[in-house]
C-alpha positions as CSV (number, residue, x, y, z in Angstrom):
1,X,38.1,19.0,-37.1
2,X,39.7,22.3,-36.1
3,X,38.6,24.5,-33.4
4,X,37.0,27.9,-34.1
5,X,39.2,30.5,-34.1
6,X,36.4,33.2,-33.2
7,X,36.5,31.6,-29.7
8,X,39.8,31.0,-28.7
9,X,40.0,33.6,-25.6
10,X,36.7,32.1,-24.3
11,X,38.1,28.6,-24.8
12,X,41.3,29.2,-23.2
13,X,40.3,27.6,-20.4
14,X,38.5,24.7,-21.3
15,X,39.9,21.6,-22.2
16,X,42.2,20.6,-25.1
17,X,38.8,18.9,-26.6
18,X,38.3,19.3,-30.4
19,X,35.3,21.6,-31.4
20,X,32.0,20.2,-32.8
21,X,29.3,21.7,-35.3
22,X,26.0,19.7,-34.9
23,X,24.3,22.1,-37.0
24,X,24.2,20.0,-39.9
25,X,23.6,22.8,-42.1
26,X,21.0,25.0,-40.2
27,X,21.7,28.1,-40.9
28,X,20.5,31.5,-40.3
29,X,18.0,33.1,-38.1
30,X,14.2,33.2,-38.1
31,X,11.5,35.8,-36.4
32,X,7.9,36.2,-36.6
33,X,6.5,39.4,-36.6
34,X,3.5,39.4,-34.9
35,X,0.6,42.3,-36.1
36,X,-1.0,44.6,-33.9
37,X,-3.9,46.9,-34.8
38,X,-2.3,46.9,-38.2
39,X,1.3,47.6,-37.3
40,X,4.5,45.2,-36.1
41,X,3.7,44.9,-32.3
42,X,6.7,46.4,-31.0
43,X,7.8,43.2,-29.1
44,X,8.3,42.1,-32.5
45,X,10.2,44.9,-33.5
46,X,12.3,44.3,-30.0
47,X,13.1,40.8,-31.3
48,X,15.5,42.1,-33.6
49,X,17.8,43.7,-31.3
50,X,19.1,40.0,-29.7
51,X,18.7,38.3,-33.2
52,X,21.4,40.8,-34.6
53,X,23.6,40.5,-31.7
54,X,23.2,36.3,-33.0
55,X,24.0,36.7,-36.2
56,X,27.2,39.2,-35.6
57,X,28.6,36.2,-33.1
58,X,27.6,33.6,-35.3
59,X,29.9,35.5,-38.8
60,X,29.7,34.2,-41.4
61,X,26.9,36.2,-42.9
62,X,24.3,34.9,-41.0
63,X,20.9,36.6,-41.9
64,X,18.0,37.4,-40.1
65,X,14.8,36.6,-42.0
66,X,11.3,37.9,-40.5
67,X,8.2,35.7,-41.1
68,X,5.2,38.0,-41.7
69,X,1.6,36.4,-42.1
70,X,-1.6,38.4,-42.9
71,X,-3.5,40.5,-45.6
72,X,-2.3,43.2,-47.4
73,X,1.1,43.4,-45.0
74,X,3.5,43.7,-47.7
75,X,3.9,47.5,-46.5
76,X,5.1,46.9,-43.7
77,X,7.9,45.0,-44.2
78,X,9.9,48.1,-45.3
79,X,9.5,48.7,-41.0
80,X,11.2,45.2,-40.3
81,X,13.9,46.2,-42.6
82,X,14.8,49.7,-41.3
83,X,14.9,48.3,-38.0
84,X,17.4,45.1,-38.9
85,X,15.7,42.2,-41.0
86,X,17.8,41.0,-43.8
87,X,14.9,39.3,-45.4
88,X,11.0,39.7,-45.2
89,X,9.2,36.2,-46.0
90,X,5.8,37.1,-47.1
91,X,2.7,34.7,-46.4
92,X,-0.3,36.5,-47.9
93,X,-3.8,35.2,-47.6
94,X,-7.5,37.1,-46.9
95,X,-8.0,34.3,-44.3
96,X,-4.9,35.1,-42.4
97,X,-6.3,38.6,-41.6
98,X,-6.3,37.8,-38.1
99,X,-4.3,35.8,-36.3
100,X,-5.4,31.5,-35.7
101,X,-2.9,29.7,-34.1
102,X,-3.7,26.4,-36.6
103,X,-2.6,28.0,-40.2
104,X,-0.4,30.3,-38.0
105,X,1.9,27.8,-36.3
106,X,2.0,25.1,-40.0
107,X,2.9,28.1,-42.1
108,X,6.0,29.0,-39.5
109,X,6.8,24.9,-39.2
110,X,6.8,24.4,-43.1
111,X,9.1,27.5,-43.5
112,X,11.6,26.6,-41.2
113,X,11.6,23.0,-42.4
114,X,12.2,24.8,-46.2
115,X,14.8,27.5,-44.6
116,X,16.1,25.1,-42.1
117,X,17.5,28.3,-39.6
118,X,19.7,27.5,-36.9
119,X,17.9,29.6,-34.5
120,X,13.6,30.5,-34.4
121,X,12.9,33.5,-32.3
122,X,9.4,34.4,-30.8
123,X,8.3,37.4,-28.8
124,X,6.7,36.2,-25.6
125,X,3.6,37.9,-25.8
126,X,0.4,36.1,-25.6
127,X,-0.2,35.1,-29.1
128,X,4.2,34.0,-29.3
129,X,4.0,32.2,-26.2
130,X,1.2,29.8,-27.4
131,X,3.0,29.6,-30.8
132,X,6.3,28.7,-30.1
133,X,6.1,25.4,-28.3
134,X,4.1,24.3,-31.5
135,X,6.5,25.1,-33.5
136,X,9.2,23.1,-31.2
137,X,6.9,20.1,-31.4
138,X,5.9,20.2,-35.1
139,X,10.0,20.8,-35.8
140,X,10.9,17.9,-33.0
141,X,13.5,20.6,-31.2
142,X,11.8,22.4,-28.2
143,X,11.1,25.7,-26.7
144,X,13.1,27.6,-24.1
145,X,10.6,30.5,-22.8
146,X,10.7,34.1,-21.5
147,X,14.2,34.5,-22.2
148,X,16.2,37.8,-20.5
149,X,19.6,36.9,-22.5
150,X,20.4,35.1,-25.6
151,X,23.8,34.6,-26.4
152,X,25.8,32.0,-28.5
153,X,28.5,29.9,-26.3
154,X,29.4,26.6,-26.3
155,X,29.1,23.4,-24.4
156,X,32.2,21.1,-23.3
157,X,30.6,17.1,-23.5
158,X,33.2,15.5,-21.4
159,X,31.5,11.8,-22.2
160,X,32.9,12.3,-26.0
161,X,35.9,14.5,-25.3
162,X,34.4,17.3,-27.6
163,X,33.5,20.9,-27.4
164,X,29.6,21.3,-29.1
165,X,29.9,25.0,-31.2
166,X,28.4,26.9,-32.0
167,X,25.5,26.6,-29.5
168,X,22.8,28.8,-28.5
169,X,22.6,29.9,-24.8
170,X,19.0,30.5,-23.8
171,X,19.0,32.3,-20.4
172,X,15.9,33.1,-18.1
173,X,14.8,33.5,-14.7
174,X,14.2,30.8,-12.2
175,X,13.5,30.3,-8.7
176,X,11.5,33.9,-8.1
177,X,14.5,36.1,-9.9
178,X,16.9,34.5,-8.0
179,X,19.1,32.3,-10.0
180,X,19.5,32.4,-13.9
181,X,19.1,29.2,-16.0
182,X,20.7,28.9,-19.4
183,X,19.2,26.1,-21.2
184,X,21.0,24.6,-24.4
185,X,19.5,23.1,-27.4
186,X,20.9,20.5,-29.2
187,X,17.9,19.9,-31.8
188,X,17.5,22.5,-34.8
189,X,15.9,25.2,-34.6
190,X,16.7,25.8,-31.3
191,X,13.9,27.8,-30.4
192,X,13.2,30.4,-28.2
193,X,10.7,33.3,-26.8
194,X,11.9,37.2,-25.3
195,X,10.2,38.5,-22.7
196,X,8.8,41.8,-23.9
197,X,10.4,44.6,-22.6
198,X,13.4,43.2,-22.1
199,X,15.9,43.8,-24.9
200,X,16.0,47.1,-26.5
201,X,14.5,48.4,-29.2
202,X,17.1,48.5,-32.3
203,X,18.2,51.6,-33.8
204,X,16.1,52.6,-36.5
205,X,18.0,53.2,-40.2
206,X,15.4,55.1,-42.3
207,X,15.3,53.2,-46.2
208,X,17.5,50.1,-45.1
209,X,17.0,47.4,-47.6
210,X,16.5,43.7,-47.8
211,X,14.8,41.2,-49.6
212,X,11.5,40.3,-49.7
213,X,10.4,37.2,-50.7
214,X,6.9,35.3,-50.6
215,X,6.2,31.7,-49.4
216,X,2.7,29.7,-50.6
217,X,1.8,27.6,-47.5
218,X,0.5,24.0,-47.8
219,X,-3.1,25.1,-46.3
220,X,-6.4,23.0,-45.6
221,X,-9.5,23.6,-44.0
222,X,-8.8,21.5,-41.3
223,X,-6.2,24.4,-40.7
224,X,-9.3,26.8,-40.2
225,X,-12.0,24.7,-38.8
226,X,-11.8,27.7,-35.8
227,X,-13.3,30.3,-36.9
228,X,-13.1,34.2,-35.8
229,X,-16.9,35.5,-35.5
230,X,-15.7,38.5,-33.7
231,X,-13.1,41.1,-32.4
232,X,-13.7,43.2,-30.0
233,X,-10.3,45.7,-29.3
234,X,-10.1,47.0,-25.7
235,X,-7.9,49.4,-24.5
236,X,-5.1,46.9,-23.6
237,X,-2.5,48.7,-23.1
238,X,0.3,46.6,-24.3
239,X,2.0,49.1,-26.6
240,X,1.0,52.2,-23.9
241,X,3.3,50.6,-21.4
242,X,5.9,50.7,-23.5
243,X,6.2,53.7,-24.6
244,X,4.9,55.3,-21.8
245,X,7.1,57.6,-20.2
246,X,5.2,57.4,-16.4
247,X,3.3,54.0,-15.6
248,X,1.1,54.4,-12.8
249,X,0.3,50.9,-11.3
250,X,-1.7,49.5,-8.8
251,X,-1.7,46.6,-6.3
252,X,-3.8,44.6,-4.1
253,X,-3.8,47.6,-1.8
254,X,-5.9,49.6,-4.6
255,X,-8.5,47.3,-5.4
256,X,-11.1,48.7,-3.2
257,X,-12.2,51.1,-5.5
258,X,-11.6,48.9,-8.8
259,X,-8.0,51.0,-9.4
260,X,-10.1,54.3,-10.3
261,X,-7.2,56.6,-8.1
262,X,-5.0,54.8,-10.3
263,X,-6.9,55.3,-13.3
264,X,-7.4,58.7,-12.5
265,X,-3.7,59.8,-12.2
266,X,-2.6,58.5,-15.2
267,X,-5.2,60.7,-16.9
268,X,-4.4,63.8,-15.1
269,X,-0.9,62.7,-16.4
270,X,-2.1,62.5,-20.1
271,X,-4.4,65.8,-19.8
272,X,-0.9,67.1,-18.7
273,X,0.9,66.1,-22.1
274,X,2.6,63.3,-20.5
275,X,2.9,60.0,-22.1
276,X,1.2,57.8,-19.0
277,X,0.1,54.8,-18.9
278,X,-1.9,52.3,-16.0
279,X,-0.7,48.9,-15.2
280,X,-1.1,46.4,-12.4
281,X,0.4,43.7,-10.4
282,X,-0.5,39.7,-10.8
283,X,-2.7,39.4,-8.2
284,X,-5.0,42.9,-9.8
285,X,-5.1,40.7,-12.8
286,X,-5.4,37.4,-11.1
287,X,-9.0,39.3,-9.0
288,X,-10.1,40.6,-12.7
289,X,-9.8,44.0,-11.7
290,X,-7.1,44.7,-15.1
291,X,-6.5,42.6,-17.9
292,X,-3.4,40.3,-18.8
293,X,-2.6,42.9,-21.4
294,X,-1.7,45.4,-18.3
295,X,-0.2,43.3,-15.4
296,X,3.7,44.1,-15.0
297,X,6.4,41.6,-13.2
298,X,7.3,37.8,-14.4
299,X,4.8,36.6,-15.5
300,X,3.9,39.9,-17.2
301,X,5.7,42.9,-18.7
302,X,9.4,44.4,-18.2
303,X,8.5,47.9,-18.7
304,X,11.1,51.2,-18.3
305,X,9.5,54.0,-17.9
306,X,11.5,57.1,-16.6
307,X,9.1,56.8,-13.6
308,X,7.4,53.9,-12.3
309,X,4.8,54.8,-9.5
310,X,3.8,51.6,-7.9
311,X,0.4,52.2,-5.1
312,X,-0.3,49.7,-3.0
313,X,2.3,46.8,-4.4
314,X,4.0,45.2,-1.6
315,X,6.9,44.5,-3.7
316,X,7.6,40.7,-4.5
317,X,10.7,40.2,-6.2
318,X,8.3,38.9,-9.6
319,X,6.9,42.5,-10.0
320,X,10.1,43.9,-9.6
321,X,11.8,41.8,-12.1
322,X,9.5,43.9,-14.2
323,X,10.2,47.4,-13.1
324,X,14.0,47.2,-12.1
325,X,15.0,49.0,-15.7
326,X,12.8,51.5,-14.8
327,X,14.6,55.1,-14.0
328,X,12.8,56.2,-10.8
329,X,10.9,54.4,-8.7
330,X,8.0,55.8,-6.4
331,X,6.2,53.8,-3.8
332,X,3.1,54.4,-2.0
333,X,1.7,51.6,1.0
334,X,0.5,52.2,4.0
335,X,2.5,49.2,5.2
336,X,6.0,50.3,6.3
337,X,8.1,47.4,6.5
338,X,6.5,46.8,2.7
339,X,9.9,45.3,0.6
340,X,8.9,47.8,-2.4
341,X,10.5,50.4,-0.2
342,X,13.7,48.7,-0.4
343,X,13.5,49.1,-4.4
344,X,11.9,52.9,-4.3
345,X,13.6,56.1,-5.0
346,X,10.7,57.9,-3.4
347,X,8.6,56.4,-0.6
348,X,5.5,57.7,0.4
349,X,4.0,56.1,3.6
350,X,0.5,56.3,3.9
351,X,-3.4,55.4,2.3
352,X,-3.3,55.9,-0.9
353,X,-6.8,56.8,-0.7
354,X,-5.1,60.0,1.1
355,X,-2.5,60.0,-1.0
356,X,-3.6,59.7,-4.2
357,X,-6.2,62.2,-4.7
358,X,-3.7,65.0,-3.3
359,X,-1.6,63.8,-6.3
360,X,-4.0,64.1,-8.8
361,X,-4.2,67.7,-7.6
362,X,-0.7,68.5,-7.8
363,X,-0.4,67.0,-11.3
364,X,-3.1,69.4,-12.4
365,X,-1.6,72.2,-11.2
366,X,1.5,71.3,-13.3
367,X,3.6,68.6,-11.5
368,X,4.7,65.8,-13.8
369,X,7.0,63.8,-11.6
370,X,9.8,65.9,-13.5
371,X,9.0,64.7,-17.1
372,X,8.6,66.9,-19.6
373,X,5.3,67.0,-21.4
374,X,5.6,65.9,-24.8
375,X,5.5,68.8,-27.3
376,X,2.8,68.8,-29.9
């Protein structure tokens, strides 16, 4: 066995152990593309900024292939491609319209025991985080979850005097944002799920191509004995926050009148031609006062808005794992020695029963927190 040249300045230093591919074959790298209100949920779209950055370490043309799952979809695969897909794997069916976690979760597991990828990649919103760890136990390898960083690396098994690479490096948040953990997988596909928000959103190329190609799942009714009898859409807010240029959130301090201050600015923001949004912290969501859709930190949403205007958030170092790409940062709390003040730009001390309203005013009169309105 020889060692891999493509690593030899990051080796330097490790021992004089011969290098090791466990792969056995796996190859490539798999995403799903989850659908939103008939579009690629942007988190899916996000996806394919780390699993490029993958396959350029990894060389030897390693492709990215996108698994896409409905009814009628096959337009929008050309939006996978422009934004990096190499391959489109079509699973067309009238019951897949919506998405069940059963069909869902076989379909992905049958494909990647066909494709046999390297590396499976989820989005970790709500439908990808209960999707993934079926896939690692129908596929016998493991999920590592809410990943901030994904990188490939190696790892040095001093027992057998070998160096295991390629290896995927899975890193995420432990211990309250304190420490990072990069966990290793040694079972293929190692899988894992990106916290939303976090990676970038790839650069768009207009009329890229790739292939498209169509898969015809093993399907029985015991895959649909749960059946959809309705959907109901609320406002959610999952894709607002993320392209909103101003999220206005609110905190335990603002549930006394249900967040309508909160509610309220963001819409004098909107009337204003700004692209605002609302959000919340855990413990608004935790109360029922906002749905999960909406609650930023964690366990939630990384959002990065150009301003982030957090009223009545104390500041626990889970929300502002969220908000800590954001470009400005404006705290209002009533409570001085509150720690968001030690994350703010702009601190405003105070009730934001007070404060608030005066804002509202302002922002009708023109202030936009120095955001330009969005042109029509």
């Amino acid at each position: 066995m020889q060692k891999a040249e493509t690593k030899e300045k990051k080796t330097s230093e490790l021992p004089d152990f011969p290098a090791v591919d466990i792969r056995n074959g796996a190859k490539g790298i798999l995403t799903w593309a989850e659908i939103t209100n008939g579009k690629i949920a942007r988190p899916s779209i996000e996806l394919l900024t780390p699993a490029r950055n993958l396959a350029n370490q990894l060389g030897e043309d390693t492709k990215i292939a996108t698994v896409l799952i409905g009814k009628n979809i096959e337009p929008l695969a050309q939006t996978l491609f422009d934004h990096g897909a190499d391959e489109v794997i079509l699973v067309e069916d009238d019951r897949l319209e919506e998405y069940l976690v059963l069909p869902f979760s076989d379909i992905f597991a049958q494909i990647a025991k066909e494709r046999k990828p390297e590396i499976a990649l989820f989005a970790a919103t709500t439908s990808g985080r209960e999707l993934a760890p079926r896939i690692g136990v129908k596929t016998g390898s493991g999920v590592t979850a809410d990943c901030t960083g994904l990188e490939i690396g190696n790892y040095v098994n001093r027992k057998k005097k070998e160096i295991v690479y390629p290896i995927l490096h899975s890193r995420r948040p432990t211990y309250g944002e304190s420490k990072l953990a990069t966990i290793l997988g040694f079972e293929f596909p190692q899988v894992s799920t990106a916290r939303p928000g976090t990676f970038e959103m790839p650069v768009e190329q207009k009329g890229r191509t790739g292939k498209l190609s169509t898969f015809k799942p093993q399907l029985n009714e015991e895959h649909f004995s749960v059946k959809i009898l309705d959907t109901i859409r609320g406002a959610g807010g999952l894709q607002g926050l993320f392209d909103a240029e101003v999220i206005v959130a609110g905190g335990r301090g603002t549930v006394g009148d249900e967040l309508a201050l909160v509610k309220e600015l963001a819409e004098a923001l909107k009337a204003q031609g700004i692209k605002a949004e609302w959000a919340s912290s855990r413990v608004v969501v935790d109360e029922g006062f906002a749905e999960y859709a909406r609650q930023i930190g964690q366990t939630g949403k990384t959002v990065r808005p150009k301003v982030y205007v957090a009223i009545g958030i104390s500041g626990a170092i889970q929300h502002i794992a969220g908000i800590k790409e954001s470009g400005k940062i404006v705290a209002i709390d009533h409570n001085a020695k509150a720690s968001i003040f030690h994350h703010a730009d702009f601190g405003i001390l105070g009730e934001y029963q007070d404060i608030v309203p005066e804002l509202i005013e302002r922002v009708k009169e023109g202030f936009t927190f120095g955001v330009e309105p969005v042109k029509a």
